[in-house]
C-alpha positions in Angstrom: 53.8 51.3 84.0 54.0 53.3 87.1 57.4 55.1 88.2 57.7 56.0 91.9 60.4 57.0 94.1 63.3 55.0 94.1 63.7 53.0 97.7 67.1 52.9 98.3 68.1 55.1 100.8 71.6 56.5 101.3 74.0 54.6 102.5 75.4 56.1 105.2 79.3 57.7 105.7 81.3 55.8 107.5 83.7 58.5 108.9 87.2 58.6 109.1 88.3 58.7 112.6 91.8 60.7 113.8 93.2 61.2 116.9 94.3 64.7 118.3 96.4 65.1 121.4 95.9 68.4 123.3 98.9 68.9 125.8 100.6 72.5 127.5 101.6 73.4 130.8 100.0 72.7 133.9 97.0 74.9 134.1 96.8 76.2 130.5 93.1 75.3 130.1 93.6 71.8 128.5 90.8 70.4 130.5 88.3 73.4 129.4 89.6 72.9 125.8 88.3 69.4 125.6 85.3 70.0 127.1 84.6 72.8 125.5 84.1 71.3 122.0 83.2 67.8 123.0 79.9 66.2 121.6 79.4 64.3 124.1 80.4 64.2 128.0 84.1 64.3 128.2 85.9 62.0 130.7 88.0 63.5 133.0 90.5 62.2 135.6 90.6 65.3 138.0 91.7 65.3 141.5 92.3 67.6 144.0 95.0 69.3 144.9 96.4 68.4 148.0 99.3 69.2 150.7 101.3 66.5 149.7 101.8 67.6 146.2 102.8 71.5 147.2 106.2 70.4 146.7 106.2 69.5 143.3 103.4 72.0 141.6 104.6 75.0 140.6 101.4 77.1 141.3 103.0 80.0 140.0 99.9 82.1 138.0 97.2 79.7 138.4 96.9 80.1 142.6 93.1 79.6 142.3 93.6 76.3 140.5 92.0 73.3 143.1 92.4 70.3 140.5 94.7 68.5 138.1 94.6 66.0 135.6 96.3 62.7 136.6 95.8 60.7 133.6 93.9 62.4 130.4 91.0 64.2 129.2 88.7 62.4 126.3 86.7 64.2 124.5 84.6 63.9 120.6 83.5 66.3 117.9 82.2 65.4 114.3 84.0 67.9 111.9 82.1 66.8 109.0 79.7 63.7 108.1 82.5 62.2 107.3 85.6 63.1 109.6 85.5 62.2 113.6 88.3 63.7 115.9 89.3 62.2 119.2 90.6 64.7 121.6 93.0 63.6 124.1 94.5 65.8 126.9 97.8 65.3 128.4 98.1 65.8 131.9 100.2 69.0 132.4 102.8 68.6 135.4 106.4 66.8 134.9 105.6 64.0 137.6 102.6 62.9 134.8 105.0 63.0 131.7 105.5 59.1 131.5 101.6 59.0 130.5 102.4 61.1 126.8 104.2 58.1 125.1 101.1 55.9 125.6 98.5 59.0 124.8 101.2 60.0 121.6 100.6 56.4 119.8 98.6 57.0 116.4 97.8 60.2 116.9 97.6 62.7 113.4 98.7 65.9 115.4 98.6 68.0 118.4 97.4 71.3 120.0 100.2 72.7 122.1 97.5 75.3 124.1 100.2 77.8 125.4 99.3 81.0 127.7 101.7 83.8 127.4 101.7 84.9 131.1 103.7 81.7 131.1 105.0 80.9 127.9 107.8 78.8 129.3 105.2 75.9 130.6 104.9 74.6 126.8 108.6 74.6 126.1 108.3 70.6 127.1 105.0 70.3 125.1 107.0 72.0 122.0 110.1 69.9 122.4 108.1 67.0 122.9 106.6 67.0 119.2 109.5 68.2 117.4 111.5 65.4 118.7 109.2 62.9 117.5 108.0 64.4 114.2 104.4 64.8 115.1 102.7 67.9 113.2 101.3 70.3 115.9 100.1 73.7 115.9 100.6 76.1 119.3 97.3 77.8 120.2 97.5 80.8 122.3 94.8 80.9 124.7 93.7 84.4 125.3 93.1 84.9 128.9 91.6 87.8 130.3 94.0 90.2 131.7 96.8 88.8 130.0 98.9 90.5 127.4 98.8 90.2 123.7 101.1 89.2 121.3 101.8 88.9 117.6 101.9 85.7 116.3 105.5 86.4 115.1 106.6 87.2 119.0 105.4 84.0 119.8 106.8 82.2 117.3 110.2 83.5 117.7 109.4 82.9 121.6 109.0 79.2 121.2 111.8 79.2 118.5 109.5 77.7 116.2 110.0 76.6 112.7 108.1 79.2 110.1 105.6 76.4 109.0 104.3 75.2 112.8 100.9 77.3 113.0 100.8 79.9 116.0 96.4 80.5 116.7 94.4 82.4 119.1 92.1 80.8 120.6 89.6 81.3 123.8 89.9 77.8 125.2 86.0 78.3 126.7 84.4 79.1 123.4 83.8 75.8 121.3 83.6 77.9 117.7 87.1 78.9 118.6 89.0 75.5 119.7 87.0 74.0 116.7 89.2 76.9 114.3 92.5 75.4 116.1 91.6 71.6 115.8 90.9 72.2 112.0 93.9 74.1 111.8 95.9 71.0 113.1 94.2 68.5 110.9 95.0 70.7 107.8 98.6 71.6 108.8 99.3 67.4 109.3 97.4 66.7 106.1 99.9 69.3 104.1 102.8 68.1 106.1 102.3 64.5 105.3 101.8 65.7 101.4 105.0 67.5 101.3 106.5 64.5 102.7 105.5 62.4 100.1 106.1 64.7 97.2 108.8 63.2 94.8 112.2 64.2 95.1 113.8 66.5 91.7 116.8 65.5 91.2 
């Protein structure tokens, strides 16, 4: 009797899918973020800038800045054979807020990308996730020219609790924002654990 190689091939992973929101102030880098990482072309809903909106955007640091998101960014990247993120971006400016509720639904957790020349932009971001209990980590990204600050400064800054992450990141390099997106899935995965732990009574 002959014995060959068996057949069967491997059956392949069917991945678990989770959804990441990546929101900040208006002109943080959200939109490079997503790109950035993203496996394959990301879908954006950029517009110009134009006179009628002068009113409303606070240019304030980002005068160069010619677009906005209006609606979200979408983006993709396979952490592992058997784990799929979905990156959705927030659009930035107050007038855009109303879109987060609909963007927020079944997400795991969230980036709040935060730039310390205006640290203030991601109060809303901040206050936005606490208030609805979704696990998100801060990630700092490190523009040039801008100055540097421990992660404790910018905890305290934020007035964060001790266990939300605080990350550096360079929101153009995609070996960075993939250390911050699997710091947020492993931060909402040891949340959710210590959630369910048993009570000692």
């Amino acid at each position: 009797m002959a014995f060959g190689r068996s057949s069967r091939k491997k059956r392949p992973v069917e991945p678990v899918t989770l959804k990441i929101l990546v929101a900040g102030g208006f002109g943080v880098g959200k939109t490079t973020l997503v790109g950035a990482v993203s496996e394959i072309r990301p879908l954006r809903t950029e517009e110009r800038l134009s006179e009628a909106g002068r009113p409303v955007d606070d240019l304030a640091g980002v005068e160069a800045k010619t677009t906005t998101t209006v609606a979200m960014d979408f983006g993709r990247i396979t952490l592992r054979e058997d784990l799929v993120l979905y990156l959705f971006g927030t659009p930035g400016q107050d007038r855009f807020w109303f879109l987060w509720d609909e963007l927020a639904q079944g997400s795991l957790g969230a980036v709040v990308l935060a730039d310390t020349r205006r640290l203030e932009d991601c109060f809303a971001a901040v206050d936005y996730f606490e208030r609805r209990a979704i696990p998100f980590t801060v990630a700092v990204n490190c523009f040039e020219g801008a100055d540097e600050f421990p992660v404790e400064t910018v905890q305290a800054a934020l007035d964060l609790d001790p266990e939300v992450p605080v990350l550096m990141c360079d929101a153009r390099d995609r070996g960075s924002v993939r250390d911050v997106l699997v710091g947020v899935v492993e931060h909402a995965v040891a949340r959710e654990e210590r959630v369910r732990e048993p009570v000692v009574t």
